[in-house]
C-alpha positions in Angstrom: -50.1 31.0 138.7 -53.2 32.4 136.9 -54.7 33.1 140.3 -51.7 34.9 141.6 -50.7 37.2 138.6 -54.6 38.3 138.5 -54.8 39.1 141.9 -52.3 41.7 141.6 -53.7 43.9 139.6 -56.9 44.0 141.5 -57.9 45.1 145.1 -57.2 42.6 147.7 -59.7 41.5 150.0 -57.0 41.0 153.1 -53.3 40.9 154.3 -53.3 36.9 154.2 -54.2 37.5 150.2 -51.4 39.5 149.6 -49.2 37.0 151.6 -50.3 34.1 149.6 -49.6 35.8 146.3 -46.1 37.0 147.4 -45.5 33.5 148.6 -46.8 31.9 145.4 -44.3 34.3 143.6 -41.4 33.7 145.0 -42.0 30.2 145.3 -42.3 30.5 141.4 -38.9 32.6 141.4 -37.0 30.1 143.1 -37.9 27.2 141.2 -37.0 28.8 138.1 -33.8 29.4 139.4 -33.1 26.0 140.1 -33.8 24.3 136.9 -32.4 27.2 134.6 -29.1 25.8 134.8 -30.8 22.0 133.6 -31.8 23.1 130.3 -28.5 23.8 128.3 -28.7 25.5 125.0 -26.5 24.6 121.9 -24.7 28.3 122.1 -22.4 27.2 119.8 -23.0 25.1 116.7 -19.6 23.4 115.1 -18.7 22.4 111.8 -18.6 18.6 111.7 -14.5 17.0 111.0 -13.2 13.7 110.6 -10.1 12.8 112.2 -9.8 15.6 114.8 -7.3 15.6 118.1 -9.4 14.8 121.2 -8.4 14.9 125.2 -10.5 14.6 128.5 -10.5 16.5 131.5 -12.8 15.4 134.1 -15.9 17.3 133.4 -14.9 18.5 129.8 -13.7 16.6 126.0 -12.1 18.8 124.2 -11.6 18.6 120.4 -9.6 20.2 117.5 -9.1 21.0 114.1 -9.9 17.8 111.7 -10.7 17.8 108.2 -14.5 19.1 106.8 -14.4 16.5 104.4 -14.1 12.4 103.9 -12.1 12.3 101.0 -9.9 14.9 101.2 -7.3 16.9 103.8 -9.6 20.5 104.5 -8.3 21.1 107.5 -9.7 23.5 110.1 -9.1 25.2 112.9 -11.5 24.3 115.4 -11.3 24.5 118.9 -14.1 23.7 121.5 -15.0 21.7 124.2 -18.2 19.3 125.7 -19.3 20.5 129.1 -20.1 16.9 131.1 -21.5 18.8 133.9 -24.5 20.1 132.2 -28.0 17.9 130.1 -28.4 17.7 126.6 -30.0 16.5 123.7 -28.0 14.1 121.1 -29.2 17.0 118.6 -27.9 19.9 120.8 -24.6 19.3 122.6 -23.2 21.6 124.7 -20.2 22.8 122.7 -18.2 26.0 123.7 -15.8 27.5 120.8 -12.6 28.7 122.0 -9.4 30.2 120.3 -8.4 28.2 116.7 -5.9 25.5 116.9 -3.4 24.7 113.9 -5.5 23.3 111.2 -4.4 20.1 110.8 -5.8 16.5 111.0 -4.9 12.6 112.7 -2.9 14.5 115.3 -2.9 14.0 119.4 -3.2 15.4 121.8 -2.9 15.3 125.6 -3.6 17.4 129.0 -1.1 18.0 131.9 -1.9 16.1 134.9 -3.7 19.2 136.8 -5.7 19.7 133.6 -5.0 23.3 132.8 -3.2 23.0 129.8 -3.4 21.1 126.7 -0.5 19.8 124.4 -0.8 19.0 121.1 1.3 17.4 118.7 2.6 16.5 115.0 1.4 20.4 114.2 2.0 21.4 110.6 5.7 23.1 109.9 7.2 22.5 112.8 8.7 20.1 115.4 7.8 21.3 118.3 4.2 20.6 120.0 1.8 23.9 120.8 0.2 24.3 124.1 -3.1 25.9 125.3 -4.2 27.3 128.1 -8.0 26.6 128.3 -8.2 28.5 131.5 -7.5 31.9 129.8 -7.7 30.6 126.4 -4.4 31.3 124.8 -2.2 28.9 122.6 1.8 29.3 122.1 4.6 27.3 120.3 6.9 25.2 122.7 10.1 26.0 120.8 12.3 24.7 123.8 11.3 21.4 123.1 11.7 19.7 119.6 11.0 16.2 118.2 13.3 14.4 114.8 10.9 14.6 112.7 6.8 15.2 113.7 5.7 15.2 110.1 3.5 11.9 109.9 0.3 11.3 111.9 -0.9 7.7 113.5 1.0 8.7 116.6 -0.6 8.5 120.2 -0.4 10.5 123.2 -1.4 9.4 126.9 -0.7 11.7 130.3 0.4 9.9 133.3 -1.5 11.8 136.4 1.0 9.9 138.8 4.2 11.5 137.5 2.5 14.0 134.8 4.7 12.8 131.8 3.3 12.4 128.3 3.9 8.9 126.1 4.2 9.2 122.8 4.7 5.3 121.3 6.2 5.1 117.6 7.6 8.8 117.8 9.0 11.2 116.3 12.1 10.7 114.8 13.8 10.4 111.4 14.9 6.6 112.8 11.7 5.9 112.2 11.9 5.9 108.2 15.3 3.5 108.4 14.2 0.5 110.4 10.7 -1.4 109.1 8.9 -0.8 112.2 8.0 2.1 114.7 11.3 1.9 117.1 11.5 5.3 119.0 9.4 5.9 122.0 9.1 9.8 123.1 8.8 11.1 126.3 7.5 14.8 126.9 7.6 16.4 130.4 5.2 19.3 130.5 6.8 20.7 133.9 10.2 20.8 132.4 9.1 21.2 128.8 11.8 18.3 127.7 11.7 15.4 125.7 13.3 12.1 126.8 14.1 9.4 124.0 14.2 5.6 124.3 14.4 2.7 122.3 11.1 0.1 121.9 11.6 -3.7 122.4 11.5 -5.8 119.4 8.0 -6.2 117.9 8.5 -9.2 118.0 8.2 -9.4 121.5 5.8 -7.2 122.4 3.5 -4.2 120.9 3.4 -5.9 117.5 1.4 -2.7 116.3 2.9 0.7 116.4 0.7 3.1 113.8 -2.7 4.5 113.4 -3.1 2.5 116.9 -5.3 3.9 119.8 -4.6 4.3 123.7 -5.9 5.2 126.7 -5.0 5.7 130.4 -5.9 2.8 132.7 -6.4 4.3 135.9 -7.5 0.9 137.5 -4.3 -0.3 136.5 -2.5 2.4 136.6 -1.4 1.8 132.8 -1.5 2.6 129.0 -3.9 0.5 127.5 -2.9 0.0 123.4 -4.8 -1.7 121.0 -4.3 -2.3 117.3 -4.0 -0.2 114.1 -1.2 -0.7 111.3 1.8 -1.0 110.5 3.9 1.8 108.6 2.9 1.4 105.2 0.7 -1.7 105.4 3.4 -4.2 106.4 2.3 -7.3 108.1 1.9 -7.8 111.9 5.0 -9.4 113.9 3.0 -11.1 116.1 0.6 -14.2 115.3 -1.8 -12.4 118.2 -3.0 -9.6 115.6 -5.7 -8.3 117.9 -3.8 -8.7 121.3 -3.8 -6.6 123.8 -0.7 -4.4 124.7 -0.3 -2.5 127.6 2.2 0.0 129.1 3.3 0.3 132.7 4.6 3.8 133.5 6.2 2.9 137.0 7.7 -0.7 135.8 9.1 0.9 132.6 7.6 -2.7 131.4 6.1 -3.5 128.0 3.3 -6.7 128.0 0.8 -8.5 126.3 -2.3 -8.9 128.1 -4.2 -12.4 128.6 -7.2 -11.7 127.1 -10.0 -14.6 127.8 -12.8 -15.6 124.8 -13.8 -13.8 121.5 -11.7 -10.9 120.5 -12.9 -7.9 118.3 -11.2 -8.2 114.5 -8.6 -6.4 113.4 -9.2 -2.4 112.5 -7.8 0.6 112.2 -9.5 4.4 112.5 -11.5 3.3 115.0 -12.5 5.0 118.6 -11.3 4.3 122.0 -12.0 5.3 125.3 -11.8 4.1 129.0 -14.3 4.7 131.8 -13.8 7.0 134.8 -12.7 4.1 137.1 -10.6 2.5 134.5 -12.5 -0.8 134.9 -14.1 -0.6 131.2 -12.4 0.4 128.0 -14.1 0.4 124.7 -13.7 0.5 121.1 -16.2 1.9 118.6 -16.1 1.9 115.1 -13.1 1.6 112.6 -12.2 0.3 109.4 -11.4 -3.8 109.1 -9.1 -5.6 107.2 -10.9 -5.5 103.8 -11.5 -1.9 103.9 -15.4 -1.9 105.4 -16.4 0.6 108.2 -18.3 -1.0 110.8 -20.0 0.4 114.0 -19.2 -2.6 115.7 -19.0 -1.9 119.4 -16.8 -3.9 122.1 -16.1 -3.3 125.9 -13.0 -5.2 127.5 -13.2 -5.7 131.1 -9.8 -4.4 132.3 -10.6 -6.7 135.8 -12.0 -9.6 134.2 -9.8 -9.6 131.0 -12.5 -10.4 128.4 -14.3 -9.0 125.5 -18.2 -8.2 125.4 -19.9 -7.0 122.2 -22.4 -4.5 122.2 -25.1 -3.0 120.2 -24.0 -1.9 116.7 -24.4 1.6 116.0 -23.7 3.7 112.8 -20.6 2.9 110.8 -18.1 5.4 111.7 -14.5 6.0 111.2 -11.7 9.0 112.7 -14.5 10.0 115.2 -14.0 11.7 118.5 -15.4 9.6 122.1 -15.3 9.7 125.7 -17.1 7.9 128.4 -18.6 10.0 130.7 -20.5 8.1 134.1 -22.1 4.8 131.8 -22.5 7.0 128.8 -20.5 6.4 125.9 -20.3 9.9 123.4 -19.6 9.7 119.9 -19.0 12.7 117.7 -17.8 13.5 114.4 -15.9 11.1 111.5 -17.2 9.8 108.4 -19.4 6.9 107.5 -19.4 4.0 105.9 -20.3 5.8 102.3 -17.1 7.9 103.2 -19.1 11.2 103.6 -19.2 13.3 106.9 -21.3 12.3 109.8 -24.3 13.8 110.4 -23.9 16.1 113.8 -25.8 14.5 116.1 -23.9 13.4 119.2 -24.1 9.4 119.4 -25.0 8.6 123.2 -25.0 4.6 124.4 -26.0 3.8 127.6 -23.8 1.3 129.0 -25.9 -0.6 131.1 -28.7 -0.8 129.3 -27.0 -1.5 125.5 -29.3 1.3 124.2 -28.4 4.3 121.9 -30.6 7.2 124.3 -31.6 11.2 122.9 -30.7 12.0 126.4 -27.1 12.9 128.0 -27.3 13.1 131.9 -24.3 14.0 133.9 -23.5 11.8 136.5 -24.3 12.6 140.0 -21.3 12.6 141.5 -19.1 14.9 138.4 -20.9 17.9 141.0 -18.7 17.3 143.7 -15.2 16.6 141.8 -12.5 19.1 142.3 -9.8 20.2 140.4 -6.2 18.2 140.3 -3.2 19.5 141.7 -0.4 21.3 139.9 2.6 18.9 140.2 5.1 20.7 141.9 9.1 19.5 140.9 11.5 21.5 138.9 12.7 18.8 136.6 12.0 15.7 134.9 11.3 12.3 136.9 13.2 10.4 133.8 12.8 6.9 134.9 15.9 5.1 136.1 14.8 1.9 135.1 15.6 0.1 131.3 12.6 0.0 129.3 11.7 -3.7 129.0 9.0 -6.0 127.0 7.8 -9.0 126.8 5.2 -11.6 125.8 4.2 -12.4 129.5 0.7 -10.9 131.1 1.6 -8.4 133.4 -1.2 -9.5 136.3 -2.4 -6.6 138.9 -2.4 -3.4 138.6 -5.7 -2.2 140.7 -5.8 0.5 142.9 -8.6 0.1 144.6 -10.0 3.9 143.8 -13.6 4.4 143.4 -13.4 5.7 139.7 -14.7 9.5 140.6 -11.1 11.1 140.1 -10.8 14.8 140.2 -11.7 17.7 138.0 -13.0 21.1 137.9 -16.4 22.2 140.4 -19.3 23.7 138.3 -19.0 26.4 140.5 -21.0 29.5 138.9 -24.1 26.6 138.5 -24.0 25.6 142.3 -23.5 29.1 143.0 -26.5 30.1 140.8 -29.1 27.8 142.9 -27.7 28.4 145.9 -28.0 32.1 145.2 -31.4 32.0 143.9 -32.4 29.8 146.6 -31.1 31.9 149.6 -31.9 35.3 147.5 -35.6 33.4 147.2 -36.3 32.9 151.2 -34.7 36.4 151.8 -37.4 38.1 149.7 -40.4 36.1 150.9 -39.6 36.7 154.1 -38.7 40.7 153.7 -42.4 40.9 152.1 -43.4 38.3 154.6 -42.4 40.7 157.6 -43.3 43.9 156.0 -47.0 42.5 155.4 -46.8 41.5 159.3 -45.9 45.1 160.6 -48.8 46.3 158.1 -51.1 44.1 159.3 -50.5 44.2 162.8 -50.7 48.2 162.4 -54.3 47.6 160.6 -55.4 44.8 163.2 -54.8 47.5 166.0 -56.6 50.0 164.0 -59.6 48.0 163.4 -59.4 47.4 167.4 -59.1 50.7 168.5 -62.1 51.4 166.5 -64.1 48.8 167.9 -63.7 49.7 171.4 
């Protein structure tokens, strides 16, 4: 490259010179334009929270509001989201600030099924859950729609892609605060903007824990995967099988317990769960255990094999945000063991290694994932069938898939390289063919003067 820029600037000895340094420049040119998009800069540098709302779309994690400190509500209003599509360092993660959210904390949140706009609940002084568009970045009350009573946190929120209806388990209800356990299950159709209402089964039966718990959609099962917490104000589990699995099937409007094989993770609450892209892996990190210590223990159930693994203990942490994202596990945010905020650095595990990395690498195949489809119905698919429970292992559930989904294309990065690329070989060979008619010209010259 030393060569080439000096040769430039002096007199060259021939057209093939001048060729070679043209070539050697745009050569240069289009290999910069390639790996500009690889090196992502940390545009946008957040303030770290406990306890904020999280929700995944295929290439992105969002995350909102949370509280700025570890022993106190200092709520903020937050908004931003990870871009999965591009590399970066644990200390500089791609973050992108959008429009503020309701400052609030322990809330959830959850995307409609074509991933366009974001829901979130239990916002402060009212009812009613806001939604966000994060395609033009714009947030609005939706006063049509209107919970009993959204006041408390330790409420979860899971989208069904299949019909595009949002659970919400323990709900929102003033029933709540007359029976001694979480009874109301809430429904919310984003299409329709309507809530449906029913019933749980006994605890006793089935979902013994219905507070402070975590879920996730299973899509190898097709399912809501639940998994401990508490219960409202301390009380005692129902079930013998504290640490059970409970799971939620959308299409059977069944309720079950899970037949888990082996060791089991103890009992915790404020912990971190996620599942992988396929739905084959689900995994808890983190969370406060029954005598009040943090850990950073982390486990992986096998959704197909039905059995706990432990992995390699990281930091203890506590209300942090997570996603999985290819074999990567990210970790973000909460509060540690000494009950002070986390230190910013994104945690990254490497699932098949069982090593914390510096490194996050998008996955090869996020590139080619397109967006979901809009579901397209004018009202409600309220299920028909009575919402059941029970003790009994619901077997099944796999679908087969290959766990890439659908999400949004990094267009304007394909388009960058493929632009640069094309843009590249047009210039070199404009100068290529411009040096040939010169040359030719000169060759002729030199001829004519020769004869």
């Amino acid at each position: 490259m030393t060569w080439a820029l000096r040769s430039v600037t002096q007199a060259l000895p021939s057209r093939q010179a001048w060729i070679s340094t043209l070539v050697t420049l745009c050569l240069y040119a289009i290999l910069l334009t390639i790996h500009l998009p690889c090196t992502q800069a940390q545009s946008f540098i957040p303030q770290m929270v406990s306890a904020p709302a999280f929700a995944r779309t295929i290439t992105k994690l969002y995350v909102a509001g949370g509280t700025t400190s570890a022993t106190a509500f200092v709520n903020i209003q937050q908004f931003m989201f990870l871009d999965l599509l591009v590399p970066f360092t644990s200390t500089a993660p791609a973050w992108t600030q959008l429009a503020n959210c309701p400052a609030q904390h322990s809330f959830p949140a959850a995307f409609s099924s074509d991933e366009k706009i974001l829901y979130i609940f239990h916002v402060p002084g009212t009812n009613s859950p806001w939604k966000y568009s994060v395609t033009d970045n714009t947030r609005q009350e939706v006063t049509a729609a209107k919970f009993g009573n959204a006041e408390w946190g330790g409420i979860g929120a899971v989208t069904d892609p299949n019909s595009g209806l949002i659970f919400l388990a323990g709900g929102y209800d003033d029933i709540n605060f007359r029976v001694p356990y979480m009874k109301i299950f809430n429904t919310f159709d984003p299409v329709s903007e309507t809530i449906h209402t029913d019933d749980l089964p006994p605890p006793e039966r089935v979902f013994p824990i219905r507070w402070s718990y975590k879920n996730v959609w299973c899509k190898t099962r097709s399912s809501i995967i639940y998994w401990r917490g508490v219960n409202r104000d301390g009380q005692a589990s129902f079930s013998p099988v504290e640490n059970g699995v409970t799971e939620f099937s959308p299409s059977l409007m069944g309720w079950y317990t899970m037949s888990i094989q082996g060791l089991s993770p103890e009992v915790r609450t404020d912990h971190c769960m996620t599942a992988n892209d396929d739905g084959t892996k689900v995994v808890v990190y983190g969370g406060s255990v029954r005598n009040g210590t943090i850990v950073g223990e982390l486990w992986i159930l096998d959704v197909v094999a039905s059995t706990w693994t432990q992995g390699r203990s990281g930091p203890p942490r506590v209300y942090c945000a997570c996603t999985i994202a290819g074999d990567q596990l990210l970790i973000w945010g909460g509060s540690s063991a000494s009950k002070v905020m986390a230190p910013s650095e994104m945690l990254i595990y490497n699932l098949v290694s069982s090593e914390y990395v510096n490194q996050y690498t998008p996955p090869a195949y996020y590139k080619d994932l397109l967006p979901p489809s809009a579901l397209r119905r004018a009202t409600a698919p309220w299920p028909t069938k009575t919402l059941t429970g029970g003790a009994v292992a619901r077997s099944g559930g796999a679908d087969g898939s290959d766990g890439k989904g659908s999400g949004a294309t990094r267009e304007e990065t394909n388009s960058a390289i493929i632009g640069g690329v094309i843009g590249g070989v047009v210039l070199l060979g404009t100068f290529a063919g411009i040096f040939s008619y010169d040359g030719d010209t000169i060759d002729n010259k030199n001829k004519g003067r020769e004869q």
